[in-house]
C-alpha positions in Angstrom: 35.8 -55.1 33.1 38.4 -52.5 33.1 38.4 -48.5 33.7 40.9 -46.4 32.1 43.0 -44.3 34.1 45.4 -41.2 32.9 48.7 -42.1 33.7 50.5 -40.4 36.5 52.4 -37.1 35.6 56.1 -36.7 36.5 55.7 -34.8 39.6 58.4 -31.9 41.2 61.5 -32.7 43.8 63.3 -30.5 46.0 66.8 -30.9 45.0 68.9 -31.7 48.1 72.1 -30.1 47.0 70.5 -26.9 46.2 68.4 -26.9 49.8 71.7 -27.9 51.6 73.3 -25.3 49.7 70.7 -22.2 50.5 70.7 -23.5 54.3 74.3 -23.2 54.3 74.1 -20.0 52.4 71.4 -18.5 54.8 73.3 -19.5 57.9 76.7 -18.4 56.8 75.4 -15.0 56.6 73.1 -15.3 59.7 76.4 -16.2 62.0 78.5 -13.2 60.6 75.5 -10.7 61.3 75.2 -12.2 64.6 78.9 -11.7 65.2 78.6 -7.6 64.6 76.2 -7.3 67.5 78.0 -9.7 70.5 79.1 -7.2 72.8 83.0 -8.8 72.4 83.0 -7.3 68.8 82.2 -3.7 70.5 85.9 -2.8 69.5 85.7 -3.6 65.6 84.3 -0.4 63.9 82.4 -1.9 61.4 82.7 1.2 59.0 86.7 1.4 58.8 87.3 -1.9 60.2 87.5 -5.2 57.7 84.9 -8.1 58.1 88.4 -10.5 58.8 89.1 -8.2 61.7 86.5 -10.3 63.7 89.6 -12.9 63.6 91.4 -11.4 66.5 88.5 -11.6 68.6 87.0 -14.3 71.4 84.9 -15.1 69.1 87.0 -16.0 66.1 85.5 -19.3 65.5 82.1 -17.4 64.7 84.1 -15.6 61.5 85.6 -19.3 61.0 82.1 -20.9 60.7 80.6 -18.4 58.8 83.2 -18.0 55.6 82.9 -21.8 55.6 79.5 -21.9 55.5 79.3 -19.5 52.6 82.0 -21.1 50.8 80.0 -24.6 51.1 76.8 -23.3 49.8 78.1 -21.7 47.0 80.2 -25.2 46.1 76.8 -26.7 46.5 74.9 -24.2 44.1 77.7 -24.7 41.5 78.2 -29.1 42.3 74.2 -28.9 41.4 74.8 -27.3 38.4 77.3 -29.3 36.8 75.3 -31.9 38.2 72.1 -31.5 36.2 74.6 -30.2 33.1 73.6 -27.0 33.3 77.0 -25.9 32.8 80.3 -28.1 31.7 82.2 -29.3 34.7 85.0 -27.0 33.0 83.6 -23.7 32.0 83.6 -19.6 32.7 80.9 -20.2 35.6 82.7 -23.5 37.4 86.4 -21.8 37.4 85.2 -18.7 39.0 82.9 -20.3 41.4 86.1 -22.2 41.9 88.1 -19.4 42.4 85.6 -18.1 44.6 85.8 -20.7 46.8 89.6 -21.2 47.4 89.5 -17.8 47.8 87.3 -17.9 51.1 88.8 -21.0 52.5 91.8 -19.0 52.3 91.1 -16.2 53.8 90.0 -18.8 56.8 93.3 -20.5 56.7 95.6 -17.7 56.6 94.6 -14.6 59.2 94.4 -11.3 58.1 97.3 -9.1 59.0 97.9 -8.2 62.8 99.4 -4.1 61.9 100.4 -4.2 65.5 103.1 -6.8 65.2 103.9 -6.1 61.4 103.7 -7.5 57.8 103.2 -11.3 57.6 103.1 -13.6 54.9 99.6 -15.0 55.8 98.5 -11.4 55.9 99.7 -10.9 52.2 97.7 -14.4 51.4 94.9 -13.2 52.9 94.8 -10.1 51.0 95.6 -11.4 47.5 92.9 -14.5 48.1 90.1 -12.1 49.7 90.5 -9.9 46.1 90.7 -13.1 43.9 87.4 -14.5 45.6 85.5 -11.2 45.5 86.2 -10.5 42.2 85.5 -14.0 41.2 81.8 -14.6 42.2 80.6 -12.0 40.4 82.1 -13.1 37.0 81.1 -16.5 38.4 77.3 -15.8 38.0 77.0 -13.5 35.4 78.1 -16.8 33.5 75.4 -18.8 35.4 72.6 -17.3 35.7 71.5 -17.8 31.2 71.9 -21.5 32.3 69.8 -21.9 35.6 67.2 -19.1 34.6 67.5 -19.9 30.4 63.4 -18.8 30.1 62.7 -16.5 33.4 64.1 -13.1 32.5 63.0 -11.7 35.4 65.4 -13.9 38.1 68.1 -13.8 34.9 68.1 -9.9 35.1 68.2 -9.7 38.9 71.1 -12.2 39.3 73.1 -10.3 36.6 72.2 -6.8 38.1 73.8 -8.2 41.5 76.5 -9.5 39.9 77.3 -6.1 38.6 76.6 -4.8 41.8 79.4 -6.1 43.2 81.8 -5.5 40.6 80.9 -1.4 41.3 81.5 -2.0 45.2 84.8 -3.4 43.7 84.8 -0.4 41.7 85.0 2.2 44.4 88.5 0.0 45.8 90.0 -0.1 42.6 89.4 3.3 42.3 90.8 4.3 46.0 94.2 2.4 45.2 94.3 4.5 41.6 93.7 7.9 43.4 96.4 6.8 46.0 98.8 5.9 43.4 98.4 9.6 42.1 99.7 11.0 45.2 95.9 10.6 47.1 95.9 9.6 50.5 96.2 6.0 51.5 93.1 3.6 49.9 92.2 2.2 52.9 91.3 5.7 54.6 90.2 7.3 51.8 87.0 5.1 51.4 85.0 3.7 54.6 86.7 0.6 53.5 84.7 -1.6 56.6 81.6 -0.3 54.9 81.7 -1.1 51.8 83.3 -4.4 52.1 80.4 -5.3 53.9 78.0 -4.2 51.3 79.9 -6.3 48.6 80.0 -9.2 50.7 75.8 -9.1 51.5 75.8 -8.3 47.9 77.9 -11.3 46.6 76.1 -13.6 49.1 72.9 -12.0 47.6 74.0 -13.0 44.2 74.5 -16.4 44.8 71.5 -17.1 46.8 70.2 -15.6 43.8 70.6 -18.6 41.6 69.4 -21.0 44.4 65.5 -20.6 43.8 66.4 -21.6 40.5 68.5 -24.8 41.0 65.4 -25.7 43.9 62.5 -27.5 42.0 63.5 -30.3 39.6 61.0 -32.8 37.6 61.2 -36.0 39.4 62.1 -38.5 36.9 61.3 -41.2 39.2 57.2 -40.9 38.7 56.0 -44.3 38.3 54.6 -44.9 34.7 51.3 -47.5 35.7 49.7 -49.5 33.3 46.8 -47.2 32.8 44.1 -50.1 33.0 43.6 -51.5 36.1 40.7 -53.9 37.0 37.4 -53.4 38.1 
C-alpha cells in the first residue's frame, strides 16, 4: 500500500555573496563612524575637514579598513548581480559600480594632499578618483535598482530616491566650484565641505545597502524533487 505525498516546494537561500557583501558594507561604515569619536581624531573638524583627512592620523589604518570594506561590499552587491544575470556582466550598472570601486581603492592608495608640504601628485589622484567614485555609484544604482527590485516599487523608488540624493549633495560642490569660477570665494570654504561630504558618503553607502535586501533571498534550486509515493 502506498500514501501519496505533495512533493517538496523549492524552498529560500541566503545568498552568501550578498550577506558577505551587507556585512562588509555595515562594517565599513561602522569603522569610519568609530574613527570620528577616538579621541586622536579630536583635531579633524568634521564640518570643514574631508573624511580622507583621518589619513594623517594614528589611526590611519582605521580610514584604510573602512574604504576597503565599503569598496568590497559594493563589488559583492554588483559580482551577485551579474551572477544571477540580473544585469550583463557589461552594462550601465557594472561600469559604474566599477568605476566606483577603483575610485575608492584609489583614494586608499594614493593619500590625500598634505597643504602643509604642498601639491603632490597622489593628492591630485586622490582628488580626481574620490569625484569619479562619488559620482559613479549613484548612476551605478539608478541602473540597478529596475533589475534587483523589477516588481517591488516600493524598494525601487527608495533606491532611486537615494541615488538622487547623492547626485544633489554633488550638486551643492558642483555648484561651489561654479560660483568660485565667477569670482566667488574659494569652493572649499564656501560650503561646509567636511559636512556635506559626509552626508553623500552615508548617503551613497545608504544607496547601495539599498539593493542588498533585494539580492538576499534566492529560490534554492537545489530542493530535492522525491518520488511522491513512498511505502506504507
Amino acid at each position: 500500500m502506498t500514501e501519496s505525498v505533495p512533493a517538496a516546494r523549492p524552498g529560500r537561500a541566503v545568498s552568501v555573496p550578498a550577506l558577505a557583501g551587507l556585512a562588509a558594507l555595515v562594517t565599513g561604515a561602522a569603522v569610519l563612524g568609530v574613527l570620528h569619536v577616538l579621541p586622536s581624531s579630536a583635531g579633524v573638524d568634521p564640518v570643514r575637514d574631508t573624511i580622507s583627512e583621518y589619513v594623517y592620523g594614528p589611526d590611519r589604518w582605521l580610514f584604510h579598513t573602512a574604504v576597503v570594506l565599503v569598496a568590497l561590499g559594493s563589488a559583492c552587491a554588483f559580482a551577485t548581480m551579474v551572477g544571477r544575470a540580473l544585469v550583463r556582466p557589461v552594462s550601465a550598472a557594472t561600469v559604474f559600480a566599477a568605476l566606483w570601486v577603483a575610485g575608492l581603492v584609489a583614494v586608499v592608495v594614493f593619500p590625500k594632499t598634505d597643504w602643509s608640504v604642498g601639491p603632490s601628485l597622489a593628492g591630485t589622484i586622490h582628488r580626481y578618483a574620490s569625484v569619479v567614485a562619488f559620482a559613479s555609484l549613484p548612476l551605478a544604482v539608478w541602473s540597478a535598482a529596475g533589475a534587483v527590485y523589477p516588481t517591488a516599487a516600493r524598494p525601487r523608488r527608495t533606491a532611486r530616491l537615494l541615488a538622487l540624493a547623492s547626485l544633489a549633495w554633488l550638486g551643492i560642490v558642483a555648484g561651489a566650484v561654479v560660483v568660485m569660477l565667477f569670482g566667488g570665494e574659494p569652493w572649499w570654504r564656501s560650503i561646509p565641505l567636511g559636512l556635506v561630504e559626509r552626508l553623500l558618503a552615508a548617503t551613497e553607502v545608504l544607496a547601495i545597502g539599498s539593493l542588498l535586501p533585494g539580492l538576499l533571498r534566492v529560490d534554492d534550486l537545489t530542493s530535492s524533487e522525491a518520488d511522491p509515493l513512498v511505502p506504507c
